[in-house]
N, C-alpha and C positions, 0 to 999 in steps of 0.2 A: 475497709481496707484500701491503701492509697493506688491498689492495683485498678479498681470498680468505674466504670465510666462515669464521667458526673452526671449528678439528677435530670440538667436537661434535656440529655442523651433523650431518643422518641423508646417511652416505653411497650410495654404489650401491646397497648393500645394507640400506639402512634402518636405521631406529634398532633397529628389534628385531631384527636380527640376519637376516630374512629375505629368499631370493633380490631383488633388485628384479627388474620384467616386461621381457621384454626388449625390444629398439629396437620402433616401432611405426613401418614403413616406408615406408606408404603415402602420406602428405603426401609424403616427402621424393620418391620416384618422383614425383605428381603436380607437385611444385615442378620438377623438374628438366627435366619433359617441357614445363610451362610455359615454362622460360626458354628451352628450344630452340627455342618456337615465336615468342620475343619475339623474340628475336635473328634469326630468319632474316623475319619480316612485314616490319618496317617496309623492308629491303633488297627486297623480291619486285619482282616486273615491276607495274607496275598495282594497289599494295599493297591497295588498300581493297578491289576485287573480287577478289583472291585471295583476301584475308584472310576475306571472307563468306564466299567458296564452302568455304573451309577448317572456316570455323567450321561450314555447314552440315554438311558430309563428317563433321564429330568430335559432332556432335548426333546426327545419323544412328545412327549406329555405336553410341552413349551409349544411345540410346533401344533398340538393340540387344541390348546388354551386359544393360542392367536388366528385359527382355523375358526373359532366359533365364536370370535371377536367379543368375548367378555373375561373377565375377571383379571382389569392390569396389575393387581395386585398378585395374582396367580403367577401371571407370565415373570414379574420382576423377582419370586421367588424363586420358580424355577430359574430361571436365567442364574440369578444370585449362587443357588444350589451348584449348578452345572459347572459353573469356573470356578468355584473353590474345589468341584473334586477334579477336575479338569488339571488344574497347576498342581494339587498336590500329588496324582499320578506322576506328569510328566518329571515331578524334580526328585520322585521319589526313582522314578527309572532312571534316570539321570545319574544319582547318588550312588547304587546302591548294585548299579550292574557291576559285572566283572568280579574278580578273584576279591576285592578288598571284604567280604562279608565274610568271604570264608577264613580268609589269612587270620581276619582277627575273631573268628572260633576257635583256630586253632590258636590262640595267644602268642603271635609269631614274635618275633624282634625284628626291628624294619628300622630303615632309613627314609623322614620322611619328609618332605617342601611344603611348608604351610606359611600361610600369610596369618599376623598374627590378629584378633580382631576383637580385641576385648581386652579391658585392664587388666590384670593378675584380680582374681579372687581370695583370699585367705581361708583357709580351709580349717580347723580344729584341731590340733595336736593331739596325738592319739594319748598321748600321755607326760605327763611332766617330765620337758629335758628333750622331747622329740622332738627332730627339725620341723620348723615350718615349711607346710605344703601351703600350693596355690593351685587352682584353676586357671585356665584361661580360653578360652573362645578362639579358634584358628579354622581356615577353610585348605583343604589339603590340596595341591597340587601335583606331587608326585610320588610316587612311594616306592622304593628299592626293596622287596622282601623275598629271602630266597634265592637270591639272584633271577627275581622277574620282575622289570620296570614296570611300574604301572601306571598309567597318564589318567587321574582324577580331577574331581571339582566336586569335592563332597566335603560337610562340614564335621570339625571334631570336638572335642573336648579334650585338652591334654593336662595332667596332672605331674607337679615338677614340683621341687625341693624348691620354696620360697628365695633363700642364698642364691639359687643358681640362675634365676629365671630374670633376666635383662632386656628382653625385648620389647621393642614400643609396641605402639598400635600402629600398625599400617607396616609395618618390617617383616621379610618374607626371611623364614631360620629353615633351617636345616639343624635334623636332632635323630636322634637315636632313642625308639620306643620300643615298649613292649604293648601290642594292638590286643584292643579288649572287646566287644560286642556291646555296645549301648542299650537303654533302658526299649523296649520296642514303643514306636510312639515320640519318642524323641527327636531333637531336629538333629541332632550330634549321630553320625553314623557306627563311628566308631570312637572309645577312650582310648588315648595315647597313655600312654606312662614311663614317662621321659627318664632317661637314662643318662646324668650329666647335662650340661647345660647346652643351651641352644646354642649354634654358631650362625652369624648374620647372611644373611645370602643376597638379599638385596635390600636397601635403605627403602623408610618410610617415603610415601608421596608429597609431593608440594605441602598439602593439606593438610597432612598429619605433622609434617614438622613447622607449622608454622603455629598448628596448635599447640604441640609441645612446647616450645619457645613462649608462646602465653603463660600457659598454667606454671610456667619455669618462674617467670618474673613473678608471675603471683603469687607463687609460694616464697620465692625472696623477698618480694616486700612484706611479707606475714612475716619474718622470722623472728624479730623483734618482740610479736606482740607475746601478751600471756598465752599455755600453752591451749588453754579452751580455744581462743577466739584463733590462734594459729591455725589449728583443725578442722574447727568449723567453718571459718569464710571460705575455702578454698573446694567445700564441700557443698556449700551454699549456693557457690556462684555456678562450679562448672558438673559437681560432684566428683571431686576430686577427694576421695576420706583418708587417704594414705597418711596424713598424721591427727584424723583425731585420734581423741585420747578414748582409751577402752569405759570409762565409766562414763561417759559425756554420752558414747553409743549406747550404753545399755539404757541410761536415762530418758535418751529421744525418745529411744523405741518405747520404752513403757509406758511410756505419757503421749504418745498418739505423735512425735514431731519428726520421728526419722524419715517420713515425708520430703525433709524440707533439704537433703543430702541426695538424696534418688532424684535422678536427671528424667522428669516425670511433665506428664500434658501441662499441672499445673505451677511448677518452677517456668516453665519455657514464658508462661501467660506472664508470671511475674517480672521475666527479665522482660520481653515486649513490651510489656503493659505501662511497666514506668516509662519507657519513651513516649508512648505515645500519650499517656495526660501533660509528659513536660509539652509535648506537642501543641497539646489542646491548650494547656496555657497560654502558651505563644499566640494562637488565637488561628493558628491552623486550621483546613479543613479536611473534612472526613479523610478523603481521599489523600491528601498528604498524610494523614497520619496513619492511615493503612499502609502507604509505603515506606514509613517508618518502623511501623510493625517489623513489616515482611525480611528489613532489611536487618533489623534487631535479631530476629528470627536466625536468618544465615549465617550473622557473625555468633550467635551463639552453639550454630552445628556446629562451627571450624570450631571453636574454642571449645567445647566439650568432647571432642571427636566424632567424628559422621560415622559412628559404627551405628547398627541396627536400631536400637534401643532408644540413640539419642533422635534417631531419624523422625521415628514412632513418637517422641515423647514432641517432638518437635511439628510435628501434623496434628498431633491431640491440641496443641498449646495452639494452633492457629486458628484450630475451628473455634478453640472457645473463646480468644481474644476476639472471633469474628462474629460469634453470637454474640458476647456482652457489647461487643461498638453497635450494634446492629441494633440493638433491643430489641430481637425480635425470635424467640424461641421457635415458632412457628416456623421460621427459616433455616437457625441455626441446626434444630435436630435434625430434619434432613441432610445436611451439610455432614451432620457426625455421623450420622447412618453411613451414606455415601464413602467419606473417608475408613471407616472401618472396613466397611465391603472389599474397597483397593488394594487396603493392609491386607487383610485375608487372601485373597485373591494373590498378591507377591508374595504373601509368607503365611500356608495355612496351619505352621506353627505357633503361629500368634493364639490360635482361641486356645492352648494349654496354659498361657502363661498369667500368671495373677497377677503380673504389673501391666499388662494390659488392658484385663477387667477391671485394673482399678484405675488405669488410664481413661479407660471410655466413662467409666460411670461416673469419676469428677469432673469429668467435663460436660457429662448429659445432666449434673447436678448444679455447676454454675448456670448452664443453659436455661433448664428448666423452674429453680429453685431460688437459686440466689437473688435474682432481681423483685419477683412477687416478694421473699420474706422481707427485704431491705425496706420494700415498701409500707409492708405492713408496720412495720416496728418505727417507721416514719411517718402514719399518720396515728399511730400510738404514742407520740412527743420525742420519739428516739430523734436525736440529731444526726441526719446525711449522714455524714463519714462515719459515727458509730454504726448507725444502723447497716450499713455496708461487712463495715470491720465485723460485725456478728453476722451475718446475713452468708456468708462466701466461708469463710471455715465451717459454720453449722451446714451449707449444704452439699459440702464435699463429704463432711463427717457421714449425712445422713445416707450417702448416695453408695458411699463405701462401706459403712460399717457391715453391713451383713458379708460381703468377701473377706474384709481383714478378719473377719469371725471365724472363716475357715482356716485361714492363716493359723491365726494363734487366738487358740479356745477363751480368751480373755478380753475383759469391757472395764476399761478404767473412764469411771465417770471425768475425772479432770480433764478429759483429752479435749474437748471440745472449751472451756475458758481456758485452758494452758495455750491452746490458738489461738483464742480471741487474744491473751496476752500478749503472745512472741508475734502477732500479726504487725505492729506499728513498726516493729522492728525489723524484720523481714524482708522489705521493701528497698529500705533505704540500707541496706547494709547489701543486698545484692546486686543495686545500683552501681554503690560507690564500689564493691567490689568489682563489679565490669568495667567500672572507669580505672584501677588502681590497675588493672589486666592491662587494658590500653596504653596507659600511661608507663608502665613500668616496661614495656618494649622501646621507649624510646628515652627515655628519661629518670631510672632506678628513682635516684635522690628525692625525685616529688612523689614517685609511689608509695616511698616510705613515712611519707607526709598526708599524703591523699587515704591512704588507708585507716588513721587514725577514727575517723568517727565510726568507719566501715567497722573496725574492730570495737568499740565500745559498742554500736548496737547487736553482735553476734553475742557477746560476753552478755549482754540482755537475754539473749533466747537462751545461753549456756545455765544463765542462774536460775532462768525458770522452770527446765527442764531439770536442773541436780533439784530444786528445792519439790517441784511435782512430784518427784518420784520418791521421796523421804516422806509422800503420806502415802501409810497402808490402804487404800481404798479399793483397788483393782481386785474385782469379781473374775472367778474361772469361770466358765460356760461350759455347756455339754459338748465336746468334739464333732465336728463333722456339719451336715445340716441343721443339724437342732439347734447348735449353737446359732446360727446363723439366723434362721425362725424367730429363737430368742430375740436377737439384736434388732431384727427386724419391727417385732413384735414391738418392743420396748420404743424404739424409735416411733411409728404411729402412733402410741397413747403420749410419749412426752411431746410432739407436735400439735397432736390434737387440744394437750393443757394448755399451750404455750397461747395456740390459736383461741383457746375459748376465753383466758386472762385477758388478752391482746385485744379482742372483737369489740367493736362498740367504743362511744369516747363516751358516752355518759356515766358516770360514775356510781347510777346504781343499777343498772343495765350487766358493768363487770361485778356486783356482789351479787346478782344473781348465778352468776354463773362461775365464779368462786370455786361453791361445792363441786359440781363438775368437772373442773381443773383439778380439784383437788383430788377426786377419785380415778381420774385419768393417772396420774401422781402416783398416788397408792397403790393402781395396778401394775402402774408399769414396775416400781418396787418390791413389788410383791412375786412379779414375775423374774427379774432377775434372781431374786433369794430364792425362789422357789425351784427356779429351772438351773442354777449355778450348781455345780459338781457338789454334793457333801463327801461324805464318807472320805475324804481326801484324796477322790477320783474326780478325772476332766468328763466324766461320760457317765455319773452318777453312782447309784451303790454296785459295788464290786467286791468280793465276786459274787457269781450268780448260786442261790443255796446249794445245789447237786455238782458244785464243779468237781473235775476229774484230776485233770492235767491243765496245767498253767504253762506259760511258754511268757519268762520275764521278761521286761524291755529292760534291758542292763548295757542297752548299747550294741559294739559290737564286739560280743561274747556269747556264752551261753549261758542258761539258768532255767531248768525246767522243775517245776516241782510238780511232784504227784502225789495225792492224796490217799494218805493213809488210814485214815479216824478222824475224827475230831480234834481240832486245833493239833495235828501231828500230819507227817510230810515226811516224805522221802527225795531228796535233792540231787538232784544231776548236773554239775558244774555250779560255779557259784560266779560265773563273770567275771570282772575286771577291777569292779568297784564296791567296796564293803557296804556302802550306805544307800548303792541302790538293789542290792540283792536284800539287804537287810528289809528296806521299805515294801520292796514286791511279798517278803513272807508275812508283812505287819500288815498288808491289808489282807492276806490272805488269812491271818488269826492265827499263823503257826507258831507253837509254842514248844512243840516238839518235834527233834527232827530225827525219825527211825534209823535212818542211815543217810550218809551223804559218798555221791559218788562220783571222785575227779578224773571225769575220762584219760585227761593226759594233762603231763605240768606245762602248759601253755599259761602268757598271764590273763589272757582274756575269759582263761576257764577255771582259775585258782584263787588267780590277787582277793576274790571276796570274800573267801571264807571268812576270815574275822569278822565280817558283819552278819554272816549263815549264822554262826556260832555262837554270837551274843544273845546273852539273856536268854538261851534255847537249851535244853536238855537234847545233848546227843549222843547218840548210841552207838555210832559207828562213823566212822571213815574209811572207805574206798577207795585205793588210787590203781592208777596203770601201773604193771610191772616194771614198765622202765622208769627210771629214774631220772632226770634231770636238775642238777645243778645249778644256782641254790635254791630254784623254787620246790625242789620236793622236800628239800630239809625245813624250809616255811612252813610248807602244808603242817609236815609233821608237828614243829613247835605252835603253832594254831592247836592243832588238834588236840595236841596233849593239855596246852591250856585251857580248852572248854571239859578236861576231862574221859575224850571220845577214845579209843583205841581204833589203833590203824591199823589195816590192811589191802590184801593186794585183791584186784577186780581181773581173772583172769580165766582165761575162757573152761567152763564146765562150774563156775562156782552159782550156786543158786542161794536164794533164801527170801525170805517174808516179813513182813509189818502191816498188821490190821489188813485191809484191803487191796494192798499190795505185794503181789509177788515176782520174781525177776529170775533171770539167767540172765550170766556174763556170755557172750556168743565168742568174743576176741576181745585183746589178744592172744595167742598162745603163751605161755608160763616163761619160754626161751627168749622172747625179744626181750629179754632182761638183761642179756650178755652181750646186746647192740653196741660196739664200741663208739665212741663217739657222734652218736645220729645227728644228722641235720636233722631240719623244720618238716619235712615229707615224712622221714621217719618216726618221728616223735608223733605227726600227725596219726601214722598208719597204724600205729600201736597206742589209740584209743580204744577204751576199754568198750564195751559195744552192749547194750544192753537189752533181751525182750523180755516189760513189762506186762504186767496186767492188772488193771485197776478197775474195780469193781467190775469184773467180765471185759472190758474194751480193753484189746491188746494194742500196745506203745512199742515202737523202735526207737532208740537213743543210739544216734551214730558218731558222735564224738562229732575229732574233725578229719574223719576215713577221707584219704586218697584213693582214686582210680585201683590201683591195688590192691591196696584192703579192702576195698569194697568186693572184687571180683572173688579175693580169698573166700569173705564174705559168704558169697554167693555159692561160691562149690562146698561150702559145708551144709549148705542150707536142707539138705535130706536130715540132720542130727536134729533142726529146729524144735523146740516141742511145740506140738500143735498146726506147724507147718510153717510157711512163709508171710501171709498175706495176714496182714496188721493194719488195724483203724487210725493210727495215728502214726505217724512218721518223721522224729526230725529232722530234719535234712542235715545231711551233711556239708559240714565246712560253711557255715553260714551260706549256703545256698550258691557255692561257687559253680563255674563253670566244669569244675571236674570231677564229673558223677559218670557212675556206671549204666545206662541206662536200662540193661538187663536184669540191676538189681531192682531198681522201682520199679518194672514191670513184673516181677516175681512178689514185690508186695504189695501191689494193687493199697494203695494208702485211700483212706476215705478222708482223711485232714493230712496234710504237711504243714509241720511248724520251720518257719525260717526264723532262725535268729541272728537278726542281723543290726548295723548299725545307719542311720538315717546317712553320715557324714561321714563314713567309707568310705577310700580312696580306691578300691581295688575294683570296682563293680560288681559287689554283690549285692544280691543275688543274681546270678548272672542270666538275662533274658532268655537261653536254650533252657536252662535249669528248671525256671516258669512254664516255660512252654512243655516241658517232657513234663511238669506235675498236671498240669492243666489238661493236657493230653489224656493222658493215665484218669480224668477227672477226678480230682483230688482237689478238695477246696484248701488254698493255701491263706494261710494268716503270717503277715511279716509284722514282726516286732518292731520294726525301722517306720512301718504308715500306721501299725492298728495300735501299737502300745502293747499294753498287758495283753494276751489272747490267752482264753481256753475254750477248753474242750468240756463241754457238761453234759448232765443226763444220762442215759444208758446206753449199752451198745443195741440196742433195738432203737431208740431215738436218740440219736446223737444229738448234738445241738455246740454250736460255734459260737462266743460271744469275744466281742472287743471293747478295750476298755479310753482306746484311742490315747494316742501320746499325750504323757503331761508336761505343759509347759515350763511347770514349775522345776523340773527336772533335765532339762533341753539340756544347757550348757553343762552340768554333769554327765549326763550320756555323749554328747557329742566329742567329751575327749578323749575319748577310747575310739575312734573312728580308723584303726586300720589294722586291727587287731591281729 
C-alpha cells in the first residue's frame, strides 16, 4: 500500500541488526482492565455511587500494592481501574442531576438550547411515502419545561423530520421537543423528538465554518463527475456520504469497503501517511516528516469536523502512523495502550462503542501485524509495495474480523482481495482529494481540473465494490459470540496455511508442507460451512423441538404465534409486513393457522396478514370490536380471500385449538360505538388475551394504554385461574406507559417485547426494562435477539433466541416507528 513506510524504514529488529526489546505489556493489561471497567459503570445500579465506592475499593488496594513495592503491573491496573470509574461518576453526576431525568419520564414537551454536534444521521422510513427522519448528536444547555428553567450540560440524541433539520455542526438551535428517557447505559441522557424545525440561536465556531466552506468547495468541484465517484470522493476524503448513491452503500458494505467512508484510525493514517512518504521522497528526515504527519493530522480535524468521533479517529490514525515510521511494535503498543487509557479516561462511553473496538484493533493490527507479514511475503519473492499492499488490508481484516462478526452475523470471503484491489486506488484519490479541498477554497476553476484523476481512481473502488458484490459468496455465521469464535477460528487456520506455503525458499521444503496448508485450508472451510446458519437461521436450527410461543421479529410490530399441534398455530397480530410474518411461520413449519387474532387495526398489527394467510389453511379471524377505516375492511377482504370467517375478539369470548386455549379479557363489546377514536383509543380497545399453551399461561396485551391496562386490572378477580401468568407481552412494544400495578399483579416469568431495532420513539422504554427486570422476569426483545421463544414446560421453562437476520435487516427496519 503506498500508505507503508519504505523497506529501509529500521525494522523489528532495528537498523543495526539488533534483537528489538520485547512487547512492554503493562499499559495494554492496564487499558484493557480500564475498558472492562467503562463498559460495565455507566450500566451499574445507582452508577455514580457505585462507581465512587469502586473507585475508592481500586485506590485502596493501589495504595496497597505500592506499600509492599511489588507488582507495577498491579498498581498501573488499579490506577487505570480507578479513573475510568472516577470520570464516569463525576459526568454521570454532572449529567443527570436535577429535574431533566424526571421531565423526560414524564414525556414532557420542552424548549430546549443545544449545540449541534454531529452530522444528521438518516434513519429508515417506517414505511413507503414516510418522511425522512434523521438523528443527530446535540449536547443540551438549557431546557424551558413546564415553565421551570433548567441550566444543563448533558448530552442528547434528537430525532427530527430529515425536510426540517438545517443545522451545521458547531450551531447552537433552539427547538421544541417531546423529552424521552434513553437506553440506560448510553452517553445520550435523554431523546429529544423535535417538534418543527430547529431555529439558529448562535452561528458555528471559526472551526466549524471554515470546515464547512471545505467540504462546500469539494463537493462543487465533484458535481461534474459521474454520480458514483460524486459520492464517494467526498466520503473518502472527509466522510462526507450525504450524496453517495444508495447501491454503491450497500455494495461497500457487503464486500468489506465501507471502511473506507467512516472517518476512522485508519482513513486519518491514510490522509497523513501520503504526506509523509511525499516527504520521505524529498529526502526529509524522520523528524520533519513527523511534523508533517502531525500537521496533516490538524488540517484534517478541521476539515472533517472536530466532533468526538473525528477527534478519536484522529488519535487512533496518529499512534499507528507512529508505530509504522517507528518500526518498532514493541513501542508502538504501548503508545496505543496508553492513548486508549486517555480516550477512556475523557469518555468512558467509548468502550460501548464498535467503532472504537474496531479503531483500536486496526491499529494494534498495522502495529503488530503488518510489517512482520510484508516481510514475510518479501522474502517469499513478493515485491516491496505488493507485499505491503497485502500485508496492511490482510492485517486490519484479521484484527477486526471477529468484532465486525458481532456486527453483522456474515463472512464474505472477497472482502480481503476487494482491498487488496481498491488499495492502489485509495491512496491517490484521497490525496488528490485533499488537495481538490484546498485548492477549490481559493481557486473553483483548477479544482474542477485537479479532481479529475481523484475521480477516476474512486470510480476504481466504485467498480469494484458493484462487481464484488454481484458474486453470491457471502456466508451467514451464528449471531452473537459464536459467530465471532467462528471468524476467529477461521482466520488462525487460514494464516497458519498462508504461513506454512510461505515458510522456507527451498522448493521442496514448501511441497512438504503443501499437505499441511492444505488441511489448514480444508478446516478452516469446513468450519465456516459447518458453523454458518443452515436451516435459514443466523443462530443455527430453529426452532427448538418443544417450542410454545414465538415472539416474531417483524420489526416494529407485533406477531406472536403459539403453538397449537403440529405444523398448526394460533396467531396474534400479524405485524406490518406480509413476507416477514410469512417467513417467521415458515421456519416455524406452520401450515395451519387455528385462528388468527388482530388485537386492533393499527398497520404495524394488520398490514401482514396476506403473508399469515398464504398457502395456510385458516380457521378463523379475530379482530377488535372497533373498527377502523380502511384497515378493517382490508382485514376483512384478506380474510375472505384465504377462505377464514371473521369475527369479533371481545371480552367473555373463549375457545380452543389442539393445545391451545384462550379468553378474550377486553375489550368490552360497547367500544364499538366509539365515535371517531384517535390512536390512544384504538390502542385501548385491543383485544386482550389469556392464553394457555400446553399448561404455561400467555398474556397478549395488544398495544393497552395506561387505562386499559388499569380497566385491566380491576377486572382481574373474573381471570380464570387468577392473575399471575409465565409469559407476558408487553404492552405497546415495551413503551414507557405501563401500569405498573398490572405487572406486579402478573408476576411474568418471560416478558416478550416486540419491538423494532430502528424505532424513533424509544422503545422499549428504559423504566419499562427496569419494572420487568425488577418483577425478575427474563425479557427477550425482538429488536437485539431476533426470533425469541418460550419452550418446554411450565415446570422447566426454557428461553431460546434465534438472533437477528441480516438477510432481513433492511425489511424490518422500514417499519421503524410503527
Amino acid at each position: 500500500m503506498s500508505t507503508a513506510p519504505d523497506p529501509s524504514a529500521a525494522g523489528p529488529a532495528g537498523a543495526d541488526g539488533r534483537p528489538a526489546p520485547p512487547l512492554d505489556l503493562r499499559l495494554v493489561a492496564a487499558a484493557l482492565a480500564g475498558w472492562a471497567a467503562a463498559a460495565w459503570a455507566p450500566t451499574a445500579p445507582r452508577p455514580a455511587t457505585a462507581a465512587l465506592a469502586a473507585t475508592a475499593g481500586a485506590l485502596l488496594l493501589t495504595a496497597v500494592v505500592v506499600l509492599r513495592r511489588r507488582g507495577g503491573t498491579a498498581l498501573l491496573v488499579l490506577t487505570a481501574v480507578a479513573a475510568v470509574l472516577a470520570s464516569t461518576a463525576v459526568q454521570q453526576a454532572r449529567a443527570t442531576t436535577g429535574e431533566l431525568p424526571l421531565r423526560a419520564q414524564q414525556r414532557a414537551v420542552a424548549l430546549v438550547e443545544a449545540e449541534v454536534r454531529s452530522e444528521p444521521r438518516a434513519l429508515r422510513s417506517a414505511r413507503p411515502g414516510a418522511p425522512a427522519r434523521v438523528a443527530v448528536d446535540v449536547r443540551l444547555s438549557a431546557v424551558l419545561v413546564r415553565g421551570q428553567h433548567l441550566e444543563v450540560a448533558a448530552p442528547a440524541t434528537a430525532f427530527a423530520d430529515a425536510a426540517s433539520w438545517r443545522a451545521a455542526v458547531g450551531t447552537r438551535v433552539r427547538l421544541t421537543a417531546r423529552l424521552a428517557p434513553a437506553e440506560p447505559g448510553e452517553r445520550a441522557v435523554v431523546l429529544l423528538h423535535a417538534r418543527g424545525a430547529p431555529r439558529p440561536a448562535a452561528p458555528p465556531g471559526a472551526a466549524h465554518r471554515a470546515a464547512e466552506r471545505l467540504r462546500a468547495g469539494l463537493r462543487a468541484a465533484c458535481a461534474h463527475l459521474p454520480a458514483d465517484a460524486r459520492g464517494l470522493l467526498p466520503g473518502l476524503v472527509v466522510g462526507d456520504t450525504s450524496a453517495l448513491p444508495a447501491d454503491l452503500e450497500a455494495d461497500m458494505r457487503a464486500v468489506g469497503l465501507s471502511h473506507l467512508t467512516a472517518v476512522s484510525g485508519a482513513n486519518t493514517t491514510l490522509v497523513v501517511g501520503a504526506l509523509v512518504l511525499a516527504a520521505s521522497r524529498l529526502g526529509l528526515g524522520r523528524r520533519v516528516r513527523l511534523l508533517a504527519a502531525a500537521a496533516g493530522l490538524a488540517g484534517f480535524v478541521v476539515l472533517a469536523h472536530p466532533e468526538p468521533s473525528v477527534l478519536r479517529a484522529a488519535v487512533m490514525g496518529a499512534v499507528g502512523l507512529a508505530g509504522l515510521l517507528a518500526g518498532r511494535p514493541a513501542r508502538g503498543v504501548p503508545v496505543l495502550a496508553g492513548a486508549v487509557l486517555v480516550l477512556l479516561v475523557a469518555d468512558p462511553w467509548l468502550a460501548r462503542e464498535a467503532g472504537f473496538a474496531l479503531s483500536v484493533l486496526a491499529t494494534a493490527g498495522l502495529l503488530l501485524l503488518a510489517r512482520p507479514w510484508a516481510q514475510r511475503l518479501q522474502r517469499a519473492g513478493v515485491p516491496g509495495a505488493l507485499a505491503h499492499a497485502l500485508a496492511v488490508p490482510a492485517a486490519a481484516q484479521a484484527a477486526c474480523g471477529p468484532v465486525a462478526a458481532l456486527l453483522t452475523p456474515s463472512v464474505n470471503p472477497l472482502s480481503l482481495p476487494v482491498n487488496v484491489l481498491a488499495a492502489p486506488a485509495v491512496a491517490p484519490a484521497t490525496v488528490l482529494g485533499l488537495v481538490t479541498t484546498l485548492v477549490a477554497a481559493v481557486w473553483p476553476a483548477a479544482a474542477a481540473v485537479v479532481v479529475l484523476p481523484a475521480g477516476l481512481a474512486v470510480r476504481w473502488v466504485a467498480l469494484v465494490a458493484h462487481r464484488a458484490a454481484d458474486v453470491p459468496v457471502a456466508l451467514p455465521l451464528p449471531a452473537g459470540a459464536a459467530g465471532a469464535l467462528v471468524v476467529a477460528a477461521g482466520t488462525v487456520l487460514l494464516v497458519a496455511a498462508l504461513a506454512l506455503v510461505l515458510r522456507g525458499r527451498r522448493p521442496g521444503a514448501r511441497r512438504r508442507r503443501l499437505p499441511a496448508a492444505a488441511l489448514a485450508l480444508v478446516l478452516c472451510a469446513a468450519l465456516l460451512v459447518r458453523c454458518a446458519p443452515r436451516w435459514g437461521g443466523p443462530a443455527g436450527p430453529w426452532p427448538a423441538p418443544d417450542w410454545l410461543v414465538v415472539g416474531c421479529d417483524v420489526g416494529q410490530g407485533d406477531a406472536v404465534v403459539l403453538r397449537s399441534g403440529p405444523r398448526a398455530a394460533v396467531l396474534v397480530d400479524a405485524g406490518p409486513d406480509a413476507e416477514l410474518v410469512d417467513g417467521c411461520l415458515r421456519r416455524l413449519d406452520v401450515r395451519r393457522l387455528d385462528a388468527v387474532v388482530l388485537t386492533h387495526p393499527h398497520a404495524d398489527h394488520v398490514d401482514g396478514l396476506a403473508g399469515a394467510v398464504r398457502g395456510r389453511e385458516v380457521a378463523r379471524v379475530l379482530v377488535s370490536p372497533l373498527a377502523v377505516q380502511p384497515a378493517s375492511r382490508r382485514v376483512a377482504e384478506v380474510a375472505a380471500g384465504g377462505g377464514a370467517e371473521v369475527g369479533t375478539a371481545s371480552a367473555g369470548r373463549s375457545g380452543t385449538a389442539g393445545a391451545v386455549s384462550w379468553t378474550v379479557l377486553a375489550p368490552a363489546p360497547g367500544v364499538a360505538g366509539t365515535p371517531d377514536p384517535d390512536s390512544s383509543q384504538v390502542n385501548d380497545a385491543s383485544a386482550v388475551l389469556l392464553a394457555e399453551v400446553a399448561g404455561v399461561r400467555v398474556l397478549l396485551t395488544g398495544d393497552l394504554e395506561p387505562d386499559g391496562q388499569r380497566r385491566l386490572l380491576r377486572g382481574a378477580a373474573r381471570w380464570p385461574g387468577g392473575t399471575a401468568v409465565d409469559v407476558v407481552k408487553v404492552a405497546h412494544h415495551g413503551s414507557g406507559r405501563q401500569e405498573p400495578e398490572l405487572y406486579a399483579a402478573l408476576r411474568p416469568r418471560v416478558a416478550l417485547v416486540e419491538v423494532g431495532a430502528a424505532n424513533d420513539y424509544g422503545h422499549p422504554a428504559p423504566a419499562t426494562l427496569a419494572l420487568l427486570r425488577g418483577l425478575g422476569a427474563r425479557v427477550l426483545r425482538t429488536d437485539r435477539d431476533g426470533d425469541v421463544a418460550v419452550a418446554g414446560t411450565a415446570a422447566d421453562l426454557r428461553t431460546l433466541v434465534r438472533g437477528p437476520d441480516p438477510r432481513e435487516a433492511e425489511r424490518r427496519a422500514r417499519y421503524s416507528d410503527g
